[in-house]
C-alpha positions as CSV (number, residue, x, y, z in Angstrom):
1,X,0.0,0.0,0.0
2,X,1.6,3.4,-1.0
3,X,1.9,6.2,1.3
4,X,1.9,9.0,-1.4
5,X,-1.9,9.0,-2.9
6,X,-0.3,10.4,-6.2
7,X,2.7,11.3,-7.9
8,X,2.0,15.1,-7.4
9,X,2.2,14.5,-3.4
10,X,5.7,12.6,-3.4
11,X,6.8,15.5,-6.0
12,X,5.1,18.2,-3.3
13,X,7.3,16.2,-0.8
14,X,9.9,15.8,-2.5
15,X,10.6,19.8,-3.5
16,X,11.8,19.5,0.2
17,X,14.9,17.7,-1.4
18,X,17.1,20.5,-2.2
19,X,20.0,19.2,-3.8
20,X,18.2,17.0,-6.2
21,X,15.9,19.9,-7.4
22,X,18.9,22.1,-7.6
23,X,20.6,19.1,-10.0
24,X,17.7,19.1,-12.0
25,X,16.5,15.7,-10.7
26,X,12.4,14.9,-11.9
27,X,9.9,12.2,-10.4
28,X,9.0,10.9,-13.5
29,X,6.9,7.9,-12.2
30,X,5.4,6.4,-8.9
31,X,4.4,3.3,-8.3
32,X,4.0,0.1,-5.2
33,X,6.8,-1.2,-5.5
34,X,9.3,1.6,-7.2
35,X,9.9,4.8,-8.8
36,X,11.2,6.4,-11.6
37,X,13.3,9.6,-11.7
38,X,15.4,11.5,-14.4
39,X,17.2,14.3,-15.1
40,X,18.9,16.1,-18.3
41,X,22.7,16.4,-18.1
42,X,24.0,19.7,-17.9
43,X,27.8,20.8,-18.5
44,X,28.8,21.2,-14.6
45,X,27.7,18.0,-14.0
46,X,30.9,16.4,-15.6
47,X,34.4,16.0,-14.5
48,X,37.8,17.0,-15.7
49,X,37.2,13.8,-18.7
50,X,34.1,15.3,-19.6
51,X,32.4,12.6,-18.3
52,X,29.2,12.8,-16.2
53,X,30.4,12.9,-12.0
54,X,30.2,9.4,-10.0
55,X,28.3,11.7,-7.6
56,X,26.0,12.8,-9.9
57,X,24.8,9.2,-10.6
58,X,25.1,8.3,-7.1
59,X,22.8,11.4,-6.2
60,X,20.1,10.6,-9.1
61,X,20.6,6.7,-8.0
62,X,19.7,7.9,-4.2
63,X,16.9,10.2,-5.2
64,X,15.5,7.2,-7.0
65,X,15.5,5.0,-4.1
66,X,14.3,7.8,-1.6
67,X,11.0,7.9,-3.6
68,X,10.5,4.5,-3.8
69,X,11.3,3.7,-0.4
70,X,9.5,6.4,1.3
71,X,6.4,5.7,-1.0
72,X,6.8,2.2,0.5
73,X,7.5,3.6,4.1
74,X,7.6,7.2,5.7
75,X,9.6,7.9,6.8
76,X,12.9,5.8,5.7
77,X,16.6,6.6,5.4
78,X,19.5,4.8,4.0
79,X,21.5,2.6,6.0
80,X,24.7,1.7,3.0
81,X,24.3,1.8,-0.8
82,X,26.8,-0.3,-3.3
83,X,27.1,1.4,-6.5
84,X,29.0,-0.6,-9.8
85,X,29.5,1.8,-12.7
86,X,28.9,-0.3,-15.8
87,X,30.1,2.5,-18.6
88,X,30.3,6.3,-19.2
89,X,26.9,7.9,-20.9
90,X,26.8,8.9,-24.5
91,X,23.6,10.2,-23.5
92,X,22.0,13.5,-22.7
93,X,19.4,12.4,-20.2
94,X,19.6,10.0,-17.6
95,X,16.7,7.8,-16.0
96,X,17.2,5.5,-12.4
97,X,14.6,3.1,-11.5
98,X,14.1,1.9,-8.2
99,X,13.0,-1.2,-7.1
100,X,12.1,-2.6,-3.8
101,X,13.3,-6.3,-3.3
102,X,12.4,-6.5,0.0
103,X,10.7,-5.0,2.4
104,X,10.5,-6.0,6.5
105,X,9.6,-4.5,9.5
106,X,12.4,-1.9,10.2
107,X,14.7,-2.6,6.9
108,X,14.2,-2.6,3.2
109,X,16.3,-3.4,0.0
110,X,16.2,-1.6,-3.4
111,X,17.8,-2.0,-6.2
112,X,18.6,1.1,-8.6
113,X,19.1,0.8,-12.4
114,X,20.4,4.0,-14.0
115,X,20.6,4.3,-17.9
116,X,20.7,6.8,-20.6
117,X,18.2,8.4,-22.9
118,X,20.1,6.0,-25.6
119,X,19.2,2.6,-22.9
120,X,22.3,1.6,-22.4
121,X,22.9,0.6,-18.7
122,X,25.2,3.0,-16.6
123,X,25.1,1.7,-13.1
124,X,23.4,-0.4,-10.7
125,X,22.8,0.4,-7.0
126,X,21.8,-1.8,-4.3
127,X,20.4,0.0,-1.0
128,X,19.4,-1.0,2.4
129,X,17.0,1.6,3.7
130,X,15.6,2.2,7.2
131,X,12.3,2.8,8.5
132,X,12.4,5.4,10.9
């Protein structure tokens, strides 16, 4: 059962989320069990290689699970999260979609797939949450 009635009350929630509306970072869907979130690459999101910043995938990757997990449980806070980078984007636009795998009393686990507006796979992200 989802604690969000809507997608426009986890965005109205979310707007609390500074530093992921600040990096452009969108709820793009909502739904039992996960969430999907994007956001459009801009130029200071790259590093000295001109590729897109671990931290920016780990942020969007987070952002992801925070949705899903608190639409599964409010409110809930990561406990660890293992990130694998898979290959740099070609991409303009990057999409993560959370997935909860489990979910018990006080812990859950989510799994995070982040790929490009060209589908290629980016990075997976495993996350144990806690429910506060």
């Amino acid at each position: 059962m989802a604690v969000f009635k809507d997608i426009e009350e986890a965005r109205s929630f979310f707007t609390g989320d500074r530093f992921a509306a600040v990096n452009g970072m969108t709820i793009e869907e909502l739904y039992d069990d996960g969430a999907l979130c994007a956001m459009t690459l801009r130029e200071d999101h790259r590093n000295a290689m001109g590729g897109v910043m671990g931290g920016v995938i780990c942020t969007l990757s987070d952002f992801a699970y925070a949705v899903a997990a608190n639409n599964d449980h409010k409110p809930t806070v990561a406990l660890d999260a293992s990130t694998q980078y898979l290959r740099m984007t070609k991409g303009t636009r990057l999409f993560a979609r959370a997935r909860r795998i489990k979910s018990g009393q006080t812990t859950g686990v989510y799994t995070v797939t982040v790929y490009d507006d060209l589908g290629r796979e980016i990075a997976l992200t495993t996350v144990t949450g806690y429910k506060l």
